[in-house]
C-alpha positions, 0 to 999 in steps of 0.5 A: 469385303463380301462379294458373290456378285456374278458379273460376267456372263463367263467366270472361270470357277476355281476349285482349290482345297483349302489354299484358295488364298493362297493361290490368289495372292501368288497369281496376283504377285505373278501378273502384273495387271491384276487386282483382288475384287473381293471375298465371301466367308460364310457358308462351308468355308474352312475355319478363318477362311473366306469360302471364295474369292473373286479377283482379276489376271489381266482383265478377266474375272475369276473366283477361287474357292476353298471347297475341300479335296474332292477334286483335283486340277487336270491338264484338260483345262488350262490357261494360255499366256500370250507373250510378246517377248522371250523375256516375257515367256521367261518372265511367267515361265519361272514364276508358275513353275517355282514352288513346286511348279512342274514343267511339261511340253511344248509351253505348257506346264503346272504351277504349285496349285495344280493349275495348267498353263501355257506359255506360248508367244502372240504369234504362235500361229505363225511360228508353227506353219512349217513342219520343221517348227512344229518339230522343233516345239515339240523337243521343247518344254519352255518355247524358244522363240528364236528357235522357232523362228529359225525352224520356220525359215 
């Protein structure tokens, strides 16, 4: 399978050392609607490796590459997870943050890979209009969606 086909006209770009396959294969295990599209080898990939790799997370495209230690994932760019369930948060809360995975605040956290998340409920705006809410988020690292309703009240 080969495939640099850019057919999106916004793909997030990847950037992993030499574990691009890996990550890819624990994002499609954690998101349920997600499919591998296809991989290059070839170019300046490592030994036995492919150099990317395209594959979709609940309907959007993403290539990952195995471009060696030159640049490390930061915080300044992550992912949100809307959830419509605390099971739901609870659900990607525990699976991006085992192996590894560290959680930080307010429903962000870095998985295994050093890839930033945030694992927040649909209805984050609305459980954030009061004061008391935002406090409340702000004590926590994986939100609580029945706390945060009941700070909102």
């Amino acid at each position: 399978m080969s495939d640099l086909t850019i057919s999106s006209r916004i793909t997030p770009f990847l950037w992993f050392d030499d574990n691009a396959e890996e990550a890819v294969n624990f994002y499609l295990s954690v998101f349920k609607n997600s499919r591998k599209l296809g991989e290059f080898r070839g170019g300046p990939a490592p030994a036995g490796k492919p150099l990317t790799i395209s594959f979709e997370l609940e309907g959007i495209r993403f290539t990952a590459l195995n471009g060696g230690p030159t640049y490390q994932f930061n915080p300044a760019i992550s992912f949100v997870i809307g959830c419509a369930s605390q099971d739901e948060i609870d659900y990607f809360w525990s699976r991006l943050t085992a192996d590894g995975g560290k959680e930080i605040q307010c429903g962000w956290l870095v998985d295994q890979f050093g890839v930033s998340w945030q694992v927040v409920p649909t209805n984050i705006a609305d459980l954030l209009k009061s004061p008391k809410s935002v406090a409340a988020m702000m004590k926590m690292k994986k939100l609580d969606m029945n706390e945060l309703k009941r700070a909102a009240e």
